[in-house]
PyMOL Python script that loads the backbone (N, CA, C, O; Angstrom):
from pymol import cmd

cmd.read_pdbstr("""\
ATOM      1  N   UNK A   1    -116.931  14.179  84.338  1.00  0.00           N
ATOM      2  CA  UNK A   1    -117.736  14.242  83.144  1.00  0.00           C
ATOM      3  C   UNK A   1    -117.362  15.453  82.300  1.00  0.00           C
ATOM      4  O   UNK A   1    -117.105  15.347  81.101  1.00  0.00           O
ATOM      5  N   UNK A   2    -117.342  16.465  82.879  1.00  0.00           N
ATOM      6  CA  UNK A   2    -116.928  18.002  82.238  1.00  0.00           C
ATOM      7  C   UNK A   2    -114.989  17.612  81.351  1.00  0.00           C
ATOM      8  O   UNK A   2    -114.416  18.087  80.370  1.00  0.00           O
ATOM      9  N   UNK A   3    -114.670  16.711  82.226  1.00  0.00           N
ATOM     10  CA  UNK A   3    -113.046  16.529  81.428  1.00  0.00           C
ATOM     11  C   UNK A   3    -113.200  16.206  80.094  1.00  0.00           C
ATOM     12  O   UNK A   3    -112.707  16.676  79.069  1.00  0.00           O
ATOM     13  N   UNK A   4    -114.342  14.898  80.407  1.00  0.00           N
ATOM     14  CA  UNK A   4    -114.298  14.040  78.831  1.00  0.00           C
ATOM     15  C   UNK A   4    -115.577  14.846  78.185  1.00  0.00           C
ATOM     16  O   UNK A   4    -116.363  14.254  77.446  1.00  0.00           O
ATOM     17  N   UNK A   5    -115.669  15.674  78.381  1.00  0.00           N
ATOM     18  CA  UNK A   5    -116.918  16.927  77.363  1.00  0.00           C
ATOM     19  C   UNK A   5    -114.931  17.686  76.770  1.00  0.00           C
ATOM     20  O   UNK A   5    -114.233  17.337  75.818  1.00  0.00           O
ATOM     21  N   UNK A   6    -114.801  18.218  77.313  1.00  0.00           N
ATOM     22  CA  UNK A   6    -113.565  18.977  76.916  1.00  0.00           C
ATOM     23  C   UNK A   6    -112.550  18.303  76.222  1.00  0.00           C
ATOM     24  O   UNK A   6    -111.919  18.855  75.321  1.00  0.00           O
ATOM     25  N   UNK A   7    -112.331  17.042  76.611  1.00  0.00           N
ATOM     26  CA  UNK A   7    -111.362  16.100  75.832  1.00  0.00           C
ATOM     27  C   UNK A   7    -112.066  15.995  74.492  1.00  0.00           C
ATOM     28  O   UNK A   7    -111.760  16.718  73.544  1.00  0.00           O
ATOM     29  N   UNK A   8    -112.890  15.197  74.449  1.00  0.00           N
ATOM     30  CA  UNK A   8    -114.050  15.353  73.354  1.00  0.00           C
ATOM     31  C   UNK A   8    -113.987  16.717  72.345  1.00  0.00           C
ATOM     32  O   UNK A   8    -113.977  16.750  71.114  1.00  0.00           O
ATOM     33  N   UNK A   9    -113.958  17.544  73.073  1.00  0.00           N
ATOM     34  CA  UNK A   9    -114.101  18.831  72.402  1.00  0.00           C
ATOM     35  C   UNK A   9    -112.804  19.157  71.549  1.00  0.00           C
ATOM     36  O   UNK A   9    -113.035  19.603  70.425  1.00  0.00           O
ATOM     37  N   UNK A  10    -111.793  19.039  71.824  1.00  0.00           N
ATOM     38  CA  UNK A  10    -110.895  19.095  71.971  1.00  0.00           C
ATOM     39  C   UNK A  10    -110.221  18.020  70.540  1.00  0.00           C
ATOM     40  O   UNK A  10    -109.684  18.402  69.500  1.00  0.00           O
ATOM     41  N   UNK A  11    -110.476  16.793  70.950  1.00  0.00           N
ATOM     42  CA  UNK A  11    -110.483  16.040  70.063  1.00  0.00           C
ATOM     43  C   UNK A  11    -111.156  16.343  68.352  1.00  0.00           C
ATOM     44  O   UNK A  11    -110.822  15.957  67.232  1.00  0.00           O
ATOM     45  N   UNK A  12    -112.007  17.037  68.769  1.00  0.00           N
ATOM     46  CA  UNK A  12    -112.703  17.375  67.568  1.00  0.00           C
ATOM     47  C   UNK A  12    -112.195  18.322  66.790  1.00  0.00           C
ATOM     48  O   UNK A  12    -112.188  18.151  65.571  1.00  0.00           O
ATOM     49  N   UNK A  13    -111.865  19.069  67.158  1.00  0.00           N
ATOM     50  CA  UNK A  13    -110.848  20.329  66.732  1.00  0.00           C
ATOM     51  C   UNK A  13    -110.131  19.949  66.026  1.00  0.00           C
ATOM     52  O   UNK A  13    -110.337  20.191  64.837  1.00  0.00           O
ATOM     53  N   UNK A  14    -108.840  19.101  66.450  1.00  0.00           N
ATOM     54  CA  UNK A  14    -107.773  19.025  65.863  1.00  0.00           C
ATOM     55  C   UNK A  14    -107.806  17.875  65.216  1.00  0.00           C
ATOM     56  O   UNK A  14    -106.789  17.625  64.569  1.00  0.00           O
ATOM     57  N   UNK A  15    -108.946  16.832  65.181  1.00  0.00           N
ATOM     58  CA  UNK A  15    -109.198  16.308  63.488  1.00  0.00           C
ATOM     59  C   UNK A  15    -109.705  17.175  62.941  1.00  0.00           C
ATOM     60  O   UNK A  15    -109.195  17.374  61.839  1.00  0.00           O
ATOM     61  N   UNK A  16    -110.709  17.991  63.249  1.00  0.00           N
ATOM     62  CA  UNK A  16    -110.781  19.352  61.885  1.00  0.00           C
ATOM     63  C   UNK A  16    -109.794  19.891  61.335  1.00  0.00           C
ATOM     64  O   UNK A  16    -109.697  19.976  60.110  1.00  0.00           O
ATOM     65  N   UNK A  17    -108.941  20.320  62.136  1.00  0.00           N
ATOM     66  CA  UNK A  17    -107.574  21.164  61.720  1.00  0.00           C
ATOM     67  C   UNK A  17    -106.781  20.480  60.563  1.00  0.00           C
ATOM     68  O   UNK A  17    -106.414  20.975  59.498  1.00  0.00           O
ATOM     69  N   UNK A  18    -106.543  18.709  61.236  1.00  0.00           N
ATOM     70  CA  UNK A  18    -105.943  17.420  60.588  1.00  0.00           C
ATOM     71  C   UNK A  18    -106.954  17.698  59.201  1.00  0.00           C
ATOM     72  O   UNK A  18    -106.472  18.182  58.176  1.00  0.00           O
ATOM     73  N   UNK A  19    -108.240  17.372  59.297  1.00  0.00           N
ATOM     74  CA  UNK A  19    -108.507  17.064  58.142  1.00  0.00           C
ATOM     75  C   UNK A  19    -108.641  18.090  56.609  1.00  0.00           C
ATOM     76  O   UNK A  19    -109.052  17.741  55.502  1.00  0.00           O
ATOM     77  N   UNK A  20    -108.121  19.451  57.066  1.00  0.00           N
ATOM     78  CA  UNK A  20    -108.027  20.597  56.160  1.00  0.00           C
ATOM     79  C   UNK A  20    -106.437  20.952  56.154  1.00  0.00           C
ATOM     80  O   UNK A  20    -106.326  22.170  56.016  1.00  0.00           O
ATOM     81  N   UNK A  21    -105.576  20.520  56.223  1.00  0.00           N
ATOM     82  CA  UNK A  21    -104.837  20.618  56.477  1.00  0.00           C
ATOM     83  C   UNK A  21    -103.599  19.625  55.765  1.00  0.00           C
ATOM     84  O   UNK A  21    -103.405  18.500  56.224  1.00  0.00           O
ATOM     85  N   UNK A  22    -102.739  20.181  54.540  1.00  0.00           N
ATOM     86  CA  UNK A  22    -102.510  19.125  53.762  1.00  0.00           C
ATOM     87  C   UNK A  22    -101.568  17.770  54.694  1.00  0.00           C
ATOM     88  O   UNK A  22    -101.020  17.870  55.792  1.00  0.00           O
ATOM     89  N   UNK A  23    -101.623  16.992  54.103  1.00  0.00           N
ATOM     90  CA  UNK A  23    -101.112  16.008  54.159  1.00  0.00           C
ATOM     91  C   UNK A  23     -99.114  15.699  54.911  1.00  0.00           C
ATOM     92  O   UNK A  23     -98.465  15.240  55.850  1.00  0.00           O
ATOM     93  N   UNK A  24     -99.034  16.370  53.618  1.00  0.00           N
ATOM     94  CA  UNK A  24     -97.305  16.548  54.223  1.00  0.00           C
ATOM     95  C   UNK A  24     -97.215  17.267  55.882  1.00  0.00           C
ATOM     96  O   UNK A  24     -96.390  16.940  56.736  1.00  0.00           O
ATOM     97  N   UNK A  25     -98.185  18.201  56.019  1.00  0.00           N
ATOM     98  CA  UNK A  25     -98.094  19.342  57.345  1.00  0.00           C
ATOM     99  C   UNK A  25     -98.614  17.917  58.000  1.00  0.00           C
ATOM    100  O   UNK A  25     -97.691  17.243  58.457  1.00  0.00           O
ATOM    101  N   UNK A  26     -99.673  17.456  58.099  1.00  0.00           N
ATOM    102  CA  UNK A  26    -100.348  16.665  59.025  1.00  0.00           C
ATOM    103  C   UNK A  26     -98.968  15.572  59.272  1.00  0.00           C
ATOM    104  O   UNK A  26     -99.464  14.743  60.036  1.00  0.00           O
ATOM    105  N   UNK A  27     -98.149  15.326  59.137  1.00  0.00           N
ATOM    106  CA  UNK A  27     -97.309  13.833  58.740  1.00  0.00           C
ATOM    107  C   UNK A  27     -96.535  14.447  59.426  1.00  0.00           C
ATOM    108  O   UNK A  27     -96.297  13.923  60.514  1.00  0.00           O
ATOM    109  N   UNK A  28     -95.946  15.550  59.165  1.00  0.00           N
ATOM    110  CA  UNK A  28     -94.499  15.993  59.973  1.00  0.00           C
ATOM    111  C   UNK A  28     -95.052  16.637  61.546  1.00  0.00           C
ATOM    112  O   UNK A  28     -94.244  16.556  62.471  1.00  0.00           O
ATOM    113  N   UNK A  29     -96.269  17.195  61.792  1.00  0.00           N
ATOM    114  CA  UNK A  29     -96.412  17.324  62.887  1.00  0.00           C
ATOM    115  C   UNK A  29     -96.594  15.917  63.737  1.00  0.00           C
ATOM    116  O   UNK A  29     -96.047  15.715  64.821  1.00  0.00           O
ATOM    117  N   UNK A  30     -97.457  14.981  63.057  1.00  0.00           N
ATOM    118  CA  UNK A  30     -97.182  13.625  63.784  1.00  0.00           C
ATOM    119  C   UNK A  30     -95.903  13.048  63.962  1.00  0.00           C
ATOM    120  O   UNK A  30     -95.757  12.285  64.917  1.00  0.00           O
ATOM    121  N   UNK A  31     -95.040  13.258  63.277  1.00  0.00           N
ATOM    122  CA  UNK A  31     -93.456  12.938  63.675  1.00  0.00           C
ATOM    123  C   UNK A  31     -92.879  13.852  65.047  1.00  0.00           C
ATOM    124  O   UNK A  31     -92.184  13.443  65.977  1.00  0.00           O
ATOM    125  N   UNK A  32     -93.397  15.143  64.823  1.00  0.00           N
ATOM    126  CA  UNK A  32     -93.015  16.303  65.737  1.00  0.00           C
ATOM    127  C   UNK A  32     -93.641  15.307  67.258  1.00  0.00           C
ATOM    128  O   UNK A  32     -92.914  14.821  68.123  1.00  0.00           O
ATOM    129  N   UNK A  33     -94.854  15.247  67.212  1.00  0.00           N
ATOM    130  CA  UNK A  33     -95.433  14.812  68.349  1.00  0.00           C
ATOM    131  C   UNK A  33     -94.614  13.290  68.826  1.00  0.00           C
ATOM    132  O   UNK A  33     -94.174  13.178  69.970  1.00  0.00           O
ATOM    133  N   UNK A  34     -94.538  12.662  68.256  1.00  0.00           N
ATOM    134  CA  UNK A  34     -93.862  11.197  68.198  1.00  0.00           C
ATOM    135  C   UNK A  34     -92.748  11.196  68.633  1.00  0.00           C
ATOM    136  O   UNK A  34     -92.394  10.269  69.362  1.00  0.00           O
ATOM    137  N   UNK A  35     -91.828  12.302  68.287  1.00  0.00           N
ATOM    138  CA  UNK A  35     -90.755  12.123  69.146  1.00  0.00           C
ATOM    139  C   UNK A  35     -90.434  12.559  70.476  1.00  0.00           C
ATOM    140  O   UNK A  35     -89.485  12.253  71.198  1.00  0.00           O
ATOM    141  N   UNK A  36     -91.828  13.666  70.744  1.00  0.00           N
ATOM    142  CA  UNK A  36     -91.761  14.174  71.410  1.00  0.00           C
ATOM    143  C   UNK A  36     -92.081  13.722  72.956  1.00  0.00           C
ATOM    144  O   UNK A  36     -91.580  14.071  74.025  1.00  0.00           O
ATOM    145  N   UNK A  37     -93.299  12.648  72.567  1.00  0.00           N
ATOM    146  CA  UNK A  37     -93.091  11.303  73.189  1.00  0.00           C
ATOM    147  C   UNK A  37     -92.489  10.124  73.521  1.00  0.00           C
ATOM    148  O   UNK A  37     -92.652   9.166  74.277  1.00  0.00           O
ATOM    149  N   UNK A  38     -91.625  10.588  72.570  1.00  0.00           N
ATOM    150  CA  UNK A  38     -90.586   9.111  72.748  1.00  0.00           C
ATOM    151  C   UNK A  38     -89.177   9.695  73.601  1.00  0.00           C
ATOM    152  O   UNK A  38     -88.181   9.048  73.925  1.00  0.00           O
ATOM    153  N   UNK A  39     -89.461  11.068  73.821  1.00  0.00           N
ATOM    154  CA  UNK A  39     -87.952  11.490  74.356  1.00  0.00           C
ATOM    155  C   UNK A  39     -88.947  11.658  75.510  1.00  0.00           C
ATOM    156  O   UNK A  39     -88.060  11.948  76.314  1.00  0.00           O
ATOM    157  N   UNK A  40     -90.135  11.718  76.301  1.00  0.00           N
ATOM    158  CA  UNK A  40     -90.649  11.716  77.841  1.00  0.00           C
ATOM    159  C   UNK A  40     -90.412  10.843  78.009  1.00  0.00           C
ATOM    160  O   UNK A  40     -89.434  10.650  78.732  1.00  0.00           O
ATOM    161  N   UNK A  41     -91.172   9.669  77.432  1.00  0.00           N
ATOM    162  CA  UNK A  41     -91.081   8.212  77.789  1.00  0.00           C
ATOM    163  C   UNK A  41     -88.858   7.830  78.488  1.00  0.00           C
ATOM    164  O   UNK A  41     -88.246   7.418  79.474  1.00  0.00           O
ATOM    165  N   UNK A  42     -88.703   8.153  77.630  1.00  0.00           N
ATOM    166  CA  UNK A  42     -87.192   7.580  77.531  1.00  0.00           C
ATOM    167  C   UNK A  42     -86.829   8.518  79.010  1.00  0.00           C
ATOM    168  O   UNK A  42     -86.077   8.095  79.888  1.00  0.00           O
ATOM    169  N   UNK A  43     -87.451   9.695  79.052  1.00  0.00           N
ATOM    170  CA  UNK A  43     -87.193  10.784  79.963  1.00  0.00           C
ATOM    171  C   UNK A  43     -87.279   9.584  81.482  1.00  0.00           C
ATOM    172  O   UNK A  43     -86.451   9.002  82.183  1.00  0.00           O
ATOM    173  N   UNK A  44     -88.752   9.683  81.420  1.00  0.00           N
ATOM    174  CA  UNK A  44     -89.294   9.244  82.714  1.00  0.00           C
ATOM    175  C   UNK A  44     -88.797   7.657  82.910  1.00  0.00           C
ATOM    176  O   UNK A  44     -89.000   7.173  84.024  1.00  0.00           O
ATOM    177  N   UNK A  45     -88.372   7.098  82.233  1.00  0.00           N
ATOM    178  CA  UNK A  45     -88.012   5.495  82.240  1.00  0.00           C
ATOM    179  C   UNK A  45     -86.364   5.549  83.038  1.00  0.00           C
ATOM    180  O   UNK A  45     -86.012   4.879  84.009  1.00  0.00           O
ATOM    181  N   UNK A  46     -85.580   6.530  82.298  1.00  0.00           N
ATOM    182  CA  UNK A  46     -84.320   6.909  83.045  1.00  0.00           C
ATOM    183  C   UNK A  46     -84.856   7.180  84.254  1.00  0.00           C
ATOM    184  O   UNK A  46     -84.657   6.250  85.037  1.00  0.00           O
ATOM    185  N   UNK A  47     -85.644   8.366  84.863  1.00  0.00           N
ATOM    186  CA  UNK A  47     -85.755   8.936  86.056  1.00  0.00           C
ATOM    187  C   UNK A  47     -86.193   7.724  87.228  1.00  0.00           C
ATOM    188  O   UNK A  47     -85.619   7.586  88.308  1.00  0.00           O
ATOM    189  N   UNK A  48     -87.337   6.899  86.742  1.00  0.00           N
ATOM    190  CA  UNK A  48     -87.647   5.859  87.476  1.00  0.00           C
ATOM    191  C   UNK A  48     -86.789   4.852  88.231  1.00  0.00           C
ATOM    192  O   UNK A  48     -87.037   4.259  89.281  1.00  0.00           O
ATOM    193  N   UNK A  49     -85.428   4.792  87.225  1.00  0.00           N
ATOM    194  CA  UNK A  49     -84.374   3.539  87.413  1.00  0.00           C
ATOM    195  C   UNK A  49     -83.308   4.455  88.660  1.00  0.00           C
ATOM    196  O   UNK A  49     -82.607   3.750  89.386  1.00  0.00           O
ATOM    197  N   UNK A  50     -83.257   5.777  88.811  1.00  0.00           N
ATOM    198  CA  UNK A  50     -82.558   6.259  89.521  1.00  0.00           C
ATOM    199  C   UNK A  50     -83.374   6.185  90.943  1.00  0.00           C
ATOM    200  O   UNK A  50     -82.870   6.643  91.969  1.00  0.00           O
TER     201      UNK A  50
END
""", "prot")
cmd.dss("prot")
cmd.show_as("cartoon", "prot")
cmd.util.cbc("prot")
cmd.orient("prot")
């Protein structure tokens, strides 16, 4: 219960941050994050097949 109080919390933040925060910045950090996921994913998908 205390995780999803903190996730929650957490969550809230950084749509605040998102929502003061212009537009162009908000867009390129979602790209930042996006790839950043897409190179674990690709990470852990290689590691699995070995």
């Amino acid at each position: 219960m205390l995780f999803l109080v903190a996730a929650l919390l957490l969550l809230g933040v950084a749509m605040g941050t998102v929502a003061h925060a212009p537009l162009s910045v908000s867009l390129a950090l979602a790209a930042v994050i996006g790839v950043w996921l897409l190179v674990f994913a690709l990470r852990e998908r290689h590691a699995r097949h070995r």
